[in-house]
Backbone as XML, in Angstrom:
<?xml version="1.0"?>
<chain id="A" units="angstrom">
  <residue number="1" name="UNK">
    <atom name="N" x="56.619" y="43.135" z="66.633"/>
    <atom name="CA" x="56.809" y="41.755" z="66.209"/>
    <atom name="C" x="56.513" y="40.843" z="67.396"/>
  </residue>
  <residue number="2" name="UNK">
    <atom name="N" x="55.621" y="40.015" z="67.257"/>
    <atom name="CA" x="55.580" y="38.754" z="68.460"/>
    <atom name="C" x="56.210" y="37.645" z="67.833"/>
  </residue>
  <residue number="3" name="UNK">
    <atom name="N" x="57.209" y="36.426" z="69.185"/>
    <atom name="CA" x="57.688" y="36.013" z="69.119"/>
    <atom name="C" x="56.755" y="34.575" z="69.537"/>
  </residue>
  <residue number="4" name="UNK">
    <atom name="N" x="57.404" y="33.664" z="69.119"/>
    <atom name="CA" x="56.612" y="32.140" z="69.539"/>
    <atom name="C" x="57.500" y="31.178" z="69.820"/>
  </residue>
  <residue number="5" name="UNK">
    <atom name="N" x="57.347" y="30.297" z="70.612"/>
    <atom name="CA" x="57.824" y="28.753" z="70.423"/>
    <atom name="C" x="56.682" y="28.040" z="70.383"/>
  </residue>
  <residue number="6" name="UNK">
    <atom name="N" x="57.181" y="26.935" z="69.225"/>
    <atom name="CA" x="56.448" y="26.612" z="68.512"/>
    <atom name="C" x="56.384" y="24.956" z="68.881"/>
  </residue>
  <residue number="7" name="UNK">
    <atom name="N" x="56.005" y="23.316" z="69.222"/>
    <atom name="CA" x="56.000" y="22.237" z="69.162"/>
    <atom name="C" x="55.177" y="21.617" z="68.380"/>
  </residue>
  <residue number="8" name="UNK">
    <atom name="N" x="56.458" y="20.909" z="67.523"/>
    <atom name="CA" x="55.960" y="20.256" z="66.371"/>
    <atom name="C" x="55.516" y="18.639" z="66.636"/>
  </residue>
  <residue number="9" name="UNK">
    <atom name="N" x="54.490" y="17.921" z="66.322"/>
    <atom name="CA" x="54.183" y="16.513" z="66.909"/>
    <atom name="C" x="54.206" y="16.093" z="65.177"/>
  </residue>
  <residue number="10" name="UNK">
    <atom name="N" x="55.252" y="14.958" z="65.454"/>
    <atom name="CA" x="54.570" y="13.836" z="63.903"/>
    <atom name="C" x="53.662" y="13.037" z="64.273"/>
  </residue>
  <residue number="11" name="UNK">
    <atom name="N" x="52.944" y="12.876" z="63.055"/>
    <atom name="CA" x="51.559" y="12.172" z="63.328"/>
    <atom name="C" x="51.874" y="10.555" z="62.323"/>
  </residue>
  <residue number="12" name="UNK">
    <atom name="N" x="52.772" y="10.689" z="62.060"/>
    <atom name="CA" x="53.437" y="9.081" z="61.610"/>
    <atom name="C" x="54.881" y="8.946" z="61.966"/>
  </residue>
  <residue number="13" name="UNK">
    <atom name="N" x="55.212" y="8.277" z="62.131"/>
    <atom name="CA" x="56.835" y="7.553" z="62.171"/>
    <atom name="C" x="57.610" y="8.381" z="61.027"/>
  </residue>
  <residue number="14" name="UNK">
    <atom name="N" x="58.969" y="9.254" z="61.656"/>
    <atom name="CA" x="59.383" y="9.797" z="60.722"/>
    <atom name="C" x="60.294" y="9.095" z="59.998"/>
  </residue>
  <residue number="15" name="UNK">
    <atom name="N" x="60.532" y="7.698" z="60.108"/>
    <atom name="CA" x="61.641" y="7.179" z="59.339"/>
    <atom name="C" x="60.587" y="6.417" z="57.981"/>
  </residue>
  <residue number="16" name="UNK">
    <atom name="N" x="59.575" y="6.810" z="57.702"/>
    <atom name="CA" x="57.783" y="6.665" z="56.666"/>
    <atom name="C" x="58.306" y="8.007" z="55.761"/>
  </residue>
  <residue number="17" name="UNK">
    <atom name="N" x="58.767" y="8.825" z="56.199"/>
    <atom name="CA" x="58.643" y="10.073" z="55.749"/>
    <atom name="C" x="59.402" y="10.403" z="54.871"/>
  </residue>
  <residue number="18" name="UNK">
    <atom name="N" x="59.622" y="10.523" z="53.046"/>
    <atom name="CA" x="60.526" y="10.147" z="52.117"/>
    <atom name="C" x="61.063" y="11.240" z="51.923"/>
  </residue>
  <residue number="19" name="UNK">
    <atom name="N" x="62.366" y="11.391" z="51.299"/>
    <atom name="CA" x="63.658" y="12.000" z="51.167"/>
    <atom name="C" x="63.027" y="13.054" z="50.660"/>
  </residue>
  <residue number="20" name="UNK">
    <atom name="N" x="62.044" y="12.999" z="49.593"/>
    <atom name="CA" x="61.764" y="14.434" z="49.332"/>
    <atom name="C" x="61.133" y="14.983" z="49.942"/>
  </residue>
  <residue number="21" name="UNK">
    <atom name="N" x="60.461" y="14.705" z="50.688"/>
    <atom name="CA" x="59.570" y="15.554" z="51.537"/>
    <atom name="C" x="60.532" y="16.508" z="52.963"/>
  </residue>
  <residue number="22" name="UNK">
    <atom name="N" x="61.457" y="15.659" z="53.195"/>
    <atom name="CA" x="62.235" y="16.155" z="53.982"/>
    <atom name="C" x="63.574" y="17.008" z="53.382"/>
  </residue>
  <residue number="23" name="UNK">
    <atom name="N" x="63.451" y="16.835" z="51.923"/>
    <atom name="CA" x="63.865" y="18.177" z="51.467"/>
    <atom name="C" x="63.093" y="19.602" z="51.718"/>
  </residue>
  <residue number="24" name="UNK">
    <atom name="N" x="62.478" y="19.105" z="51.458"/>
    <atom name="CA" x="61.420" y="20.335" z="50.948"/>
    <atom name="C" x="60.881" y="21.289" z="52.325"/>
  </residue>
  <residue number="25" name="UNK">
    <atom name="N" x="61.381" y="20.291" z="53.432"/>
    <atom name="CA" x="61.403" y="20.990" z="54.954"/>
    <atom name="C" x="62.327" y="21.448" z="55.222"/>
  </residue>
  <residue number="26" name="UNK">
    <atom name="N" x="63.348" y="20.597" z="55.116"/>
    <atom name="CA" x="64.920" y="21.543" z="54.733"/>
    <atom name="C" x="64.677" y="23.041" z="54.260"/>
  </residue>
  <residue number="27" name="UNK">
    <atom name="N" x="64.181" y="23.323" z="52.875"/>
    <atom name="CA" x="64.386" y="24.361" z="52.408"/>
    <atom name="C" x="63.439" y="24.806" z="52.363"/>
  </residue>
  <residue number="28" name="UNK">
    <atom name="N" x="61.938" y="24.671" z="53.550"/>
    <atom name="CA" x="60.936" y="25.804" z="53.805"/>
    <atom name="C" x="61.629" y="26.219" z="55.203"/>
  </residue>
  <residue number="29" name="UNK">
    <atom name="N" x="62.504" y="25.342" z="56.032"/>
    <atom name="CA" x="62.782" y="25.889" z="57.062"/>
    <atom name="C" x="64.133" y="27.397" z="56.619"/>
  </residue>
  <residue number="30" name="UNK">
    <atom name="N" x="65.142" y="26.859" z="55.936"/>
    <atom name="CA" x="66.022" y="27.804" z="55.351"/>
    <atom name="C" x="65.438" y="29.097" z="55.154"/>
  </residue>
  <residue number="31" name="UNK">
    <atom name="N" x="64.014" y="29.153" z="54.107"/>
    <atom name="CA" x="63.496" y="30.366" z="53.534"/>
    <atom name="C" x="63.308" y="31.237" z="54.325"/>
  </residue>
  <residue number="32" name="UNK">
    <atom name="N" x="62.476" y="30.145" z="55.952"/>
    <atom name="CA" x="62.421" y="31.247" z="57.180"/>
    <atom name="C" x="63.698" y="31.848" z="58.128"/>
  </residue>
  <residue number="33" name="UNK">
    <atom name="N" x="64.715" y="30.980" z="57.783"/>
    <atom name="CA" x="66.011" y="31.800" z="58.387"/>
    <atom name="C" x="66.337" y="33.095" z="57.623"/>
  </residue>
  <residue number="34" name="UNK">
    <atom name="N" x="65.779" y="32.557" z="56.178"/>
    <atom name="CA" x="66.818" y="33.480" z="55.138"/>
    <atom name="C" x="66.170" y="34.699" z="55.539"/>
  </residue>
  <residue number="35" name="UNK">
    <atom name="N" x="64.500" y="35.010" z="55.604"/>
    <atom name="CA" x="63.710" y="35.881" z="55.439"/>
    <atom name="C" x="63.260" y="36.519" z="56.828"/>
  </residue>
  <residue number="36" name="UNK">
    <atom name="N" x="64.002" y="36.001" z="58.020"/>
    <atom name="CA" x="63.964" y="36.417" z="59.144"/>
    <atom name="C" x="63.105" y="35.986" z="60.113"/>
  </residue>
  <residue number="37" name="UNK">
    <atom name="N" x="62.281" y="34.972" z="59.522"/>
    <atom name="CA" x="61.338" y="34.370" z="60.764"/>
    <atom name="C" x="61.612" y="33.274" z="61.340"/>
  </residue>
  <residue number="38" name="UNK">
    <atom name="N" x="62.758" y="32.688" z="61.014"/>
    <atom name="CA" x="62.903" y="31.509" z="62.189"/>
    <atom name="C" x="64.411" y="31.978" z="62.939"/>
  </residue>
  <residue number="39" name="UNK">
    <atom name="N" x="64.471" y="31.686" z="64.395"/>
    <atom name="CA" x="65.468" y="32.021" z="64.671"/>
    <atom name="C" x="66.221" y="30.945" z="65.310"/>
  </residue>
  <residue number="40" name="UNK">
    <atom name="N" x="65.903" y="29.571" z="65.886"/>
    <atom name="CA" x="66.227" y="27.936" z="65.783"/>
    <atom name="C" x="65.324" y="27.247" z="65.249"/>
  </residue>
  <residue number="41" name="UNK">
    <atom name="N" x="65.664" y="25.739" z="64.801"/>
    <atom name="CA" x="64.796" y="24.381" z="65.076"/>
    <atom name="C" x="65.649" y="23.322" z="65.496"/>
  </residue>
  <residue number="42" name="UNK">
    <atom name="N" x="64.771" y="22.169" z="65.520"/>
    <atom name="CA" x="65.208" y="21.037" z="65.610"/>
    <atom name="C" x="64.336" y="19.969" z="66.087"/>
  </residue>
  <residue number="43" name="UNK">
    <atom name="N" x="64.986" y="18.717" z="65.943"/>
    <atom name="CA" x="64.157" y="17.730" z="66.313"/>
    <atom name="C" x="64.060" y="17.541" z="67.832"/>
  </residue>
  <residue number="44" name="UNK">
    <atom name="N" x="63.234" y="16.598" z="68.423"/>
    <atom name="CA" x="62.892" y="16.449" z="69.323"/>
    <atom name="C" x="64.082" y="14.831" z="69.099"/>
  </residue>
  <residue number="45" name="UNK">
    <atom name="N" x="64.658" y="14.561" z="70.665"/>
    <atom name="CA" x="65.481" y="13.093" z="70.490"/>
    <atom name="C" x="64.063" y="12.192" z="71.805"/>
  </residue>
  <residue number="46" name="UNK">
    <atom name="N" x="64.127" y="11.002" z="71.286"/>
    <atom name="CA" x="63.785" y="10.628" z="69.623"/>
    <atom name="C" x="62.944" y="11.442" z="68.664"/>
  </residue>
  <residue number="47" name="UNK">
    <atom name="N" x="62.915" y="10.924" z="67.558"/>
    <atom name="CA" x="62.421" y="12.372" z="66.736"/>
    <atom name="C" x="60.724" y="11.615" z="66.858"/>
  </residue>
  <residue number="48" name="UNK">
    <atom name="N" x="60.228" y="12.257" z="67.534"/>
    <atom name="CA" x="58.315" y="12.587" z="67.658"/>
    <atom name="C" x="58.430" y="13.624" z="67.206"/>
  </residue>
  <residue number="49" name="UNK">
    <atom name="N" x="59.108" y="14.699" z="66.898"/>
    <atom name="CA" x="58.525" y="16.121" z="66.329"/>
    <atom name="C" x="59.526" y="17.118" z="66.489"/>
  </residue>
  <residue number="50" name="UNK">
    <atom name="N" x="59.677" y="18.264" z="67.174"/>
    <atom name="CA" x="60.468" y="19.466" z="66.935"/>
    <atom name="C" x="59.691" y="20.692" z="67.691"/>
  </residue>
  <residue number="51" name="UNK">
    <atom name="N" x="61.378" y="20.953" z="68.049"/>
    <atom name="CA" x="60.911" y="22.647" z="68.216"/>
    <atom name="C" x="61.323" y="23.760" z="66.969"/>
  </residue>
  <residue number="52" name="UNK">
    <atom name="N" x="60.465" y="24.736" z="67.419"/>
    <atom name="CA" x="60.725" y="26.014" z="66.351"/>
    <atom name="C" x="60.444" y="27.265" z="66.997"/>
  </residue>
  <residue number="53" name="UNK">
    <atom name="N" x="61.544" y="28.136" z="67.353"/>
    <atom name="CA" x="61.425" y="29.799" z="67.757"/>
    <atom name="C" x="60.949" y="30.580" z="66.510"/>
  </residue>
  <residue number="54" name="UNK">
    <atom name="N" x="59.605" y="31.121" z="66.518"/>
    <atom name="CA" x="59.667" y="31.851" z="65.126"/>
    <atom name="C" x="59.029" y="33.418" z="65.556"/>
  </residue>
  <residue number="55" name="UNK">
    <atom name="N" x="59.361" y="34.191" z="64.667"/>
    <atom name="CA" x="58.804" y="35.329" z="64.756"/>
    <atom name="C" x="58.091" y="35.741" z="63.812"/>
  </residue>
  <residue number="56" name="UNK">
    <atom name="N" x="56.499" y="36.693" z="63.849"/>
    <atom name="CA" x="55.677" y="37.165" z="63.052"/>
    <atom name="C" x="54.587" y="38.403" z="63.588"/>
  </residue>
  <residue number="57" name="UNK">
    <atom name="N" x="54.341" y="39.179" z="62.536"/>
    <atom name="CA" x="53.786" y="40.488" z="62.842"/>
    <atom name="C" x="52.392" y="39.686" z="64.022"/>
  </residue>
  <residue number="58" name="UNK">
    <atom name="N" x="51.785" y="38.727" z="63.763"/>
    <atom name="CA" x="50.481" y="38.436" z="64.593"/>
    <atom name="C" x="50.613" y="37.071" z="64.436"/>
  </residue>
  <residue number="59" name="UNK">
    <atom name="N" x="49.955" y="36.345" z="65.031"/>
    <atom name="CA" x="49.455" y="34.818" z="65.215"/>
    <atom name="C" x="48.775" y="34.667" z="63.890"/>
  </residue>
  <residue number="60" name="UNK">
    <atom name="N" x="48.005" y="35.312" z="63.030"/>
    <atom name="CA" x="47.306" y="34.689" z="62.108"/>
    <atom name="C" x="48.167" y="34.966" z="61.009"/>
  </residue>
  <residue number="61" name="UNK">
    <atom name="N" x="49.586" y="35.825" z="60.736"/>
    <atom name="CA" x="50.502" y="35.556" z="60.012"/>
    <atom name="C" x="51.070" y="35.031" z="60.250"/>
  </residue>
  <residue number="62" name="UNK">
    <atom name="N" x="51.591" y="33.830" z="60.761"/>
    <atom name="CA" x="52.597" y="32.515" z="61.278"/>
    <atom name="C" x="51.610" y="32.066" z="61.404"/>
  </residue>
  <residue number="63" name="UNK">
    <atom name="N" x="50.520" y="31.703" z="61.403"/>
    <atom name="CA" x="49.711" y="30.193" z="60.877"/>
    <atom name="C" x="49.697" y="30.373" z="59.499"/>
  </residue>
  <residue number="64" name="UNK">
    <atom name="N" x="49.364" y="31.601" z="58.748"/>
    <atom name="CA" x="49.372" y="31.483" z="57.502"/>
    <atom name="C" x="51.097" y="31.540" z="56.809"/>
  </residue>
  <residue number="65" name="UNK">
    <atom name="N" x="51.880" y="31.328" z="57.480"/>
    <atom name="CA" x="53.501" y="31.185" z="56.795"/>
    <atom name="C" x="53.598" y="29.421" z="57.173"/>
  </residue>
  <residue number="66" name="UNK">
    <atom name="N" x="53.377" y="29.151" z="58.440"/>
    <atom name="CA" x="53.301" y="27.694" z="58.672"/>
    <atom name="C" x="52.704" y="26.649" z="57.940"/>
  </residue>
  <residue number="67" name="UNK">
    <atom name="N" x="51.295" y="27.255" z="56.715"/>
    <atom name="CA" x="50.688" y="26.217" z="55.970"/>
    <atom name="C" x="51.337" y="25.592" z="55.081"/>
  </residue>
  <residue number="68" name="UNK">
    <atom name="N" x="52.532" y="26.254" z="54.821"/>
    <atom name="CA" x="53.330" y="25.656" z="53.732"/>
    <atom name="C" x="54.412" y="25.010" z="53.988"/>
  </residue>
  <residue number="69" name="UNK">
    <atom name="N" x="54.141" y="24.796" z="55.295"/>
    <atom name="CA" x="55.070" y="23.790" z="55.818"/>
    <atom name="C" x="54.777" y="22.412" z="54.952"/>
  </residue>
  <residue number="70" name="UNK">
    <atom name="N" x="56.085" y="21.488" z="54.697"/>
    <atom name="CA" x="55.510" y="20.638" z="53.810"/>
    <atom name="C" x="55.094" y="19.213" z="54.769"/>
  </residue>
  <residue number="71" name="UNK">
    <atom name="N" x="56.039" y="18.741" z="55.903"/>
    <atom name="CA" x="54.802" y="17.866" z="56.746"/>
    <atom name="C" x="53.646" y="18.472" z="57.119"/>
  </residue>
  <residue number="72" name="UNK">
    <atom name="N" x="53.245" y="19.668" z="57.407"/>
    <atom name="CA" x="51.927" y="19.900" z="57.836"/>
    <atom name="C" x="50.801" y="19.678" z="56.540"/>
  </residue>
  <residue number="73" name="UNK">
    <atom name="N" x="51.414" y="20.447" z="55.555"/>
    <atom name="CA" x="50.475" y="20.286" z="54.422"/>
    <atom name="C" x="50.055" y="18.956" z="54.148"/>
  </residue>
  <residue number="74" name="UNK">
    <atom name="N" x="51.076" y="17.579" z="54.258"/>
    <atom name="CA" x="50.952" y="16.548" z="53.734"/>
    <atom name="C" x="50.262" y="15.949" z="54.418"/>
  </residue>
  <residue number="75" name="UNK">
    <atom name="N" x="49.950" y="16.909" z="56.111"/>
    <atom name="CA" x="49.175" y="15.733" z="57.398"/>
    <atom name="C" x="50.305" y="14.702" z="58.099"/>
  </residue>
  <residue number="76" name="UNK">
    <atom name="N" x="51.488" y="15.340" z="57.786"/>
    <atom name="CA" x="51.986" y="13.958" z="58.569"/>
    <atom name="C" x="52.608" y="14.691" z="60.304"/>
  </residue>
  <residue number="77" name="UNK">
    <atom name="N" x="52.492" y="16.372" z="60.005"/>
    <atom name="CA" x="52.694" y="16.854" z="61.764"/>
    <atom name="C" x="51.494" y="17.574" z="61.611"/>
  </residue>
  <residue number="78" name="UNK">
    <atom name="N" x="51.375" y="18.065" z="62.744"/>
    <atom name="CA" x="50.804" y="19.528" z="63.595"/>
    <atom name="C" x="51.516" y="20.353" z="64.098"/>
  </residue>
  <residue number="79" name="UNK">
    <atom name="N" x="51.240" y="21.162" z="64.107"/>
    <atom name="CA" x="51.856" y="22.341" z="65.910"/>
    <atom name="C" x="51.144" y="22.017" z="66.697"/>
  </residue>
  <residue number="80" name="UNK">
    <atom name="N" x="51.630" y="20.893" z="67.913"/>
    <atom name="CA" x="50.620" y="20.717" z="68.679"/>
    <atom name="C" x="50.527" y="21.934" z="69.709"/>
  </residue>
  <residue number="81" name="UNK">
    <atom name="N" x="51.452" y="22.793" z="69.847"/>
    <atom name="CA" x="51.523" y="23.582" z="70.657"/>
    <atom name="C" x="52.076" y="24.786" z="70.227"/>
  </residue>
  <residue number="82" name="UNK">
    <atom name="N" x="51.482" y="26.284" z="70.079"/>
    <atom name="CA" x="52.114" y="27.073" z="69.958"/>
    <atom name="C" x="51.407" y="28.369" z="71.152"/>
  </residue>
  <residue number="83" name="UNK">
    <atom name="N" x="53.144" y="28.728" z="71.693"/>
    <atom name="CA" x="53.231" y="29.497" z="72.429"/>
    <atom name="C" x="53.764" y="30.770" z="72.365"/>
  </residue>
  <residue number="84" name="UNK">
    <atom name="N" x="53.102" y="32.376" z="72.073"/>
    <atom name="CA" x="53.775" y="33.293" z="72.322"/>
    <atom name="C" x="54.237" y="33.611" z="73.455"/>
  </residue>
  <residue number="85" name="UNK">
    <atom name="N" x="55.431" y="34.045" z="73.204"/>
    <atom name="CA" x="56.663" y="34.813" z="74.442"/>
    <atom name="C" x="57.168" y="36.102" z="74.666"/>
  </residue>
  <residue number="86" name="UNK">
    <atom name="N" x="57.271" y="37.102" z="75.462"/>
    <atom name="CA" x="57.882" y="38.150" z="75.098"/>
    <atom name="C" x="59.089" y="37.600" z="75.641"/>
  </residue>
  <residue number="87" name="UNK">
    <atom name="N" x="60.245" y="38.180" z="74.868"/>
    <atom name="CA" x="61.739" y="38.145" z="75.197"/>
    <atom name="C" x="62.433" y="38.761" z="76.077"/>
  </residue>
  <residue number="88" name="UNK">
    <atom name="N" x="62.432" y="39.418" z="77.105"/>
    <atom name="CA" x="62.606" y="40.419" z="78.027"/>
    <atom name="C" x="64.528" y="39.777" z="78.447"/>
  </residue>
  <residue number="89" name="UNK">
    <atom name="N" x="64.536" y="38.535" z="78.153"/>
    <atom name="CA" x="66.397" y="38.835" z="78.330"/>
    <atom name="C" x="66.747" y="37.867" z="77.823"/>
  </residue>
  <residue number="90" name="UNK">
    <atom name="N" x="67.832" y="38.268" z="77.154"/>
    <atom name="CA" x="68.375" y="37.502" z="76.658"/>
    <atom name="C" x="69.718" y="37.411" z="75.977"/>
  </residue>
  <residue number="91" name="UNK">
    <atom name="N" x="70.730" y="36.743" z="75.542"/>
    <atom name="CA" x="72.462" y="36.843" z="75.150"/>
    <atom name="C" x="71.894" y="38.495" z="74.072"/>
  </residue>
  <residue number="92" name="UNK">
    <atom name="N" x="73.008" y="38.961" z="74.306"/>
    <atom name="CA" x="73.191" y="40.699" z="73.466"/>
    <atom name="C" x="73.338" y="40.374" z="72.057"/>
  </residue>
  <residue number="93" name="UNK">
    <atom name="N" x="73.903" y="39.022" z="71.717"/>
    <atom name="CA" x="74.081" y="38.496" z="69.988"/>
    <atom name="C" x="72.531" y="38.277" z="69.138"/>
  </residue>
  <residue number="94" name="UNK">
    <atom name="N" x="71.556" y="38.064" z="70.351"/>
    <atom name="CA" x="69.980" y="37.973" z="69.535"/>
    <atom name="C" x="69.346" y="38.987" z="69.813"/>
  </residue>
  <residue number="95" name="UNK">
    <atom name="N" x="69.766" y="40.537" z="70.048"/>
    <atom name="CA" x="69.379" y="42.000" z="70.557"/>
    <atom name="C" x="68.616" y="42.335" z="69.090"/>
  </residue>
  <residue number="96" name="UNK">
    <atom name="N" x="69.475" y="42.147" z="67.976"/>
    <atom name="CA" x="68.525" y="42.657" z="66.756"/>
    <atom name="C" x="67.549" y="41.641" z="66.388"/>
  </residue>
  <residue number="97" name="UNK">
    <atom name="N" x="67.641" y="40.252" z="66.484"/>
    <atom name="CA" x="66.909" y="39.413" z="66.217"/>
    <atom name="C" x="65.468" y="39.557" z="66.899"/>
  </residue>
  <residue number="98" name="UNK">
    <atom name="N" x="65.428" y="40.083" z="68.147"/>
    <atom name="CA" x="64.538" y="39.995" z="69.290"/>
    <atom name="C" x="64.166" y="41.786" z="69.161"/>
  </residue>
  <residue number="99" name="UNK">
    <atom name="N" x="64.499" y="42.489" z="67.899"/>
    <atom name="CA" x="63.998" y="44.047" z="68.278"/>
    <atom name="C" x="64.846" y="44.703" z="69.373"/>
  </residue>
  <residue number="100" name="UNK">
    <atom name="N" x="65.652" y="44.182" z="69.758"/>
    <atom name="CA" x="66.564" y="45.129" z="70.620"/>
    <atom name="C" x="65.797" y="45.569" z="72.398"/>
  </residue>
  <residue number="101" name="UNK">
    <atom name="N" x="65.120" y="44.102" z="72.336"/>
    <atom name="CA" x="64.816" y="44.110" z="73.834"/>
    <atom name="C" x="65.809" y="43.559" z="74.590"/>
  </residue>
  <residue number="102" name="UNK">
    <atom name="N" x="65.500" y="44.461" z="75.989"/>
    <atom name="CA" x="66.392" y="43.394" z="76.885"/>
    <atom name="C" x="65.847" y="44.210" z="78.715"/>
  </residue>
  <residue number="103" name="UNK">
    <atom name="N" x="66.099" y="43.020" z="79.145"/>
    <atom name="CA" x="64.760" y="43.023" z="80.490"/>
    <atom name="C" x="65.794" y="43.827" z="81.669"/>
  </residue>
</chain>
């Protein structure tokens, strides 16, 4: 499994950005907790965008789980930045989360 951090840039003013749409990020971000690929997020203060720790078998499966992101789909973010990481240490509570590495 490779791991990523991920930076999210909005490409409009997120207070433009309507209630449903920010449902619907709500509960694409949830699906990836539920289903094991996200392991934080959050906004950036002020909110320009967000981070996201995610995990996926390769880079071209987490771009293809990310398209359905619903600001990306709509054009209103990017990933302006995504970075794989190996985890080599880290708290013993994210040991299964991280495959049971530790440096």
């Amino acid at each position: 499994m490779k791991h990523f951090l991920l930076e999210g840039e909005h490409l409009m003013p997120f207070a433009a950005v309507s209630a449903r749409l920010v449902d619907e990020h709500h509960a694409f971000l949830q699906r990836g907790y539920d289903e094991g690929h996200f392991l934080f997020s959050g906004p950036q203060i002020p909110a320009h965008g967000g981070f996201l720790v995610a995990r996926a078998p390769s880079r071209q499966a987490l771009d293809e789980l990310l398209a359905g992101e619903p600001f990306v789909r709509e054009g209103m973010m990017r990933f302006s930045r995504v970075t794989e990481f190996d985890p080599v240490q880290h708290q013993d509570a994210l040991a299964n989360w991280f495959g049971g590495k530790r440096g």
